[in-house]
BASENU-724914 format. One line per 5 residues: for each residue x, y negated, z of C-alpha. Coordinates in Angstrom, 3 decimals, always signed. Layout:
<rs>
X Y Z  ...
</rs>
This chain:
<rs>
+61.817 +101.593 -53.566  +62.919 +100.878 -50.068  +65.167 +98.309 -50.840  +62.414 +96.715 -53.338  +59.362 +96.385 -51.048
+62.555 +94.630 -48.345  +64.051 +92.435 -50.845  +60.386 +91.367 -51.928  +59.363 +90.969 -48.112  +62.601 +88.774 -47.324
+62.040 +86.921 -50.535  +58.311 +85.563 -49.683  +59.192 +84.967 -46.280  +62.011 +83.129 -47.358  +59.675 +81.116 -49.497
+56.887 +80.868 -46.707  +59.222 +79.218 -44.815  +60.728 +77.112 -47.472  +57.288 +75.636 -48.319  +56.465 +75.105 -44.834
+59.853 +73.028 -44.004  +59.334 +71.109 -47.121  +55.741 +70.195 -46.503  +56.445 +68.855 -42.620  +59.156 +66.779 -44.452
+56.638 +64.867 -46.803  +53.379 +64.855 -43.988  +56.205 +62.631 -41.757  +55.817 +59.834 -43.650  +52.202 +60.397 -44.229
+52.245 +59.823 -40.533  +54.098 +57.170 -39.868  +52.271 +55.273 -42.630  +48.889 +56.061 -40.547  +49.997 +55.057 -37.355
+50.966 +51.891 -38.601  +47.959 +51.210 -40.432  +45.992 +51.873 -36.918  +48.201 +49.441 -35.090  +47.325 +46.798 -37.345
+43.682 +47.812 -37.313  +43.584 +47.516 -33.465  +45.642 +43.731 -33.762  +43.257 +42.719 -36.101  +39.903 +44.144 -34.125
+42.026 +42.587 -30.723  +41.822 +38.989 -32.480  +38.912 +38.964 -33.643  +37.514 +40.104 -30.882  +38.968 +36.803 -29.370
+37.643 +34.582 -31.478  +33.932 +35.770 -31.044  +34.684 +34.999 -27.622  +36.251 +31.837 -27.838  +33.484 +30.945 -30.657
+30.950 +32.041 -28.002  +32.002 +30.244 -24.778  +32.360 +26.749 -26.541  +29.065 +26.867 -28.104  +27.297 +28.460 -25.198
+25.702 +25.543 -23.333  +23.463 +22.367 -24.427  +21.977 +19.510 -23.108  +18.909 +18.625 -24.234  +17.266 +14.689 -23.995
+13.710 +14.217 -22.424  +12.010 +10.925 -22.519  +13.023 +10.631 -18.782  +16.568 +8.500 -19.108  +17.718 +9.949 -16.109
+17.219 +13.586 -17.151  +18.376 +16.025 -19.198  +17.521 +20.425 -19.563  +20.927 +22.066 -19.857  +19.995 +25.363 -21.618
+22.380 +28.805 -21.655  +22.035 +29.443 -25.035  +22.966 +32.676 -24.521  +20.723 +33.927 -21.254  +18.122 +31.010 -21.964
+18.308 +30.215 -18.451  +17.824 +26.535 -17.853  +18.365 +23.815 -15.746  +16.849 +20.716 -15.035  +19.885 +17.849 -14.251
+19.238 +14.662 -13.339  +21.772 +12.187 -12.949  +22.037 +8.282 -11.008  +24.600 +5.298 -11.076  +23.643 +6.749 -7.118
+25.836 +10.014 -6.664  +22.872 +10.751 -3.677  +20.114 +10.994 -6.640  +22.120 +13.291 -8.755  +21.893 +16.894 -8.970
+20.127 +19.848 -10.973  +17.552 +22.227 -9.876  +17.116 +25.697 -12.250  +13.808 +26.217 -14.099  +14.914 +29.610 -15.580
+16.964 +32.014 -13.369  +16.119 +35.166 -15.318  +18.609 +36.177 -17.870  +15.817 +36.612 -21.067  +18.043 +38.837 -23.056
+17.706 +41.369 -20.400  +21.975 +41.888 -20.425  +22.219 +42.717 -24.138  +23.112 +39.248 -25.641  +23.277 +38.149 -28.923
+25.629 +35.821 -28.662  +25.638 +31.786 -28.058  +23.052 +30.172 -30.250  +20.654 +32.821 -29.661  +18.334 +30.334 -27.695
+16.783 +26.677 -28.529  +14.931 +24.257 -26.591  +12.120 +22.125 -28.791  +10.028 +19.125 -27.299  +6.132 +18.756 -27.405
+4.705 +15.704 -27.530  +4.430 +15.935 -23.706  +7.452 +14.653 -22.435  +7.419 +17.808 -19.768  +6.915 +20.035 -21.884
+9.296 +22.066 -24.573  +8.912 +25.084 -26.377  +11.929 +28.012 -25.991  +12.395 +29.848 -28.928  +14.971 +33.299 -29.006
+16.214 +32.779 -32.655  +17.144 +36.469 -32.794  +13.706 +38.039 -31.924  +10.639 +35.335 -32.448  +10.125 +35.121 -28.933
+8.125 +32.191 -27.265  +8.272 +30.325 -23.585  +6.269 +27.427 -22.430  +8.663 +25.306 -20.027  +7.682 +22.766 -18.205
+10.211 +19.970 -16.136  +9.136 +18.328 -13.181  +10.328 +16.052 -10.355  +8.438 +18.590 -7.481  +8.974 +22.520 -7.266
+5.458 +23.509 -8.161  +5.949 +21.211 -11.355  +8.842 +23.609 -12.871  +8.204 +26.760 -14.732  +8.276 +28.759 -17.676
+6.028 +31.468 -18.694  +6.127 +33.236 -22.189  +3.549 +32.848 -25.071  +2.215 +35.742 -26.849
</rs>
């Protein structure tokens, strides 16, 4: 009986072990398989990753056309900060003073494109729209300080 219960004991360890060596052997493939299946999962996020970025930087800014010839509201369509930029065949005359300093996505961001500029029919005067939310501002240009601004519509 002895000898039964050891050659029964040394017979399932035998074949403990002999199933455990044997399924190592086929999860090592299994692995390697994974890992490079996640490699190409973080190239692929890495690039396109990049080309959001490129996609945003060369379509963040625009210059929009007021009846003034010699200016022009450069808008961040991103932050829909804006600036007023007037130019001159006299490099003295030329320069740009900001209307909107305030970033109006409050440091989320949607992305460029998020923000356009649309004229009244008072020259000074356009209409900011936030294409992701609705959002409304009333901006105004001017040639004096106290005649720039931009305050939201509700």
């Amino acid at each position: 009986m002895r000898r039964f219960v050891t050659f029964t004991v040394v017979f399932l360890c035998a074949t403990i072990g002999f199933a455990q060596t044997k399924q190592s052997n086929q999860q090592a493939p299994k692995d390697s398989v994974l890992n490079r299946i996640d490699s190409l999962v973080q190239i692929t996020n890495a690039w396109l990753e990049q080309i959001e970025l490129d996609h945003s930087l060369k379509q963040r800014y625009k210059l929009y056309q007021t009846e003034n010839i010699y200016t022009l509201l450069q808008l961040d369509t991103k932050t829909g900060m804006i600036e007023q930029v007037q130019w001159s065949l006299d490099s003295e005359n030329e320069g740009s003073v900001t209307i909107n300093n305030d970033d109006l996505n409050y440091g989320f961001g949607h992305g460029s494109g998020s923000f356009e500029l649309y004229p009244t029919k008072n020259m000074y005067q356009f209409i900011l729209l936030d294409k992701t939310s609705g959002r409304k501002w009333h901006v105004q240009w001017g040639m004096k300080t106290k005649e720039r601004w931009i305050r939201r519509i509700y």
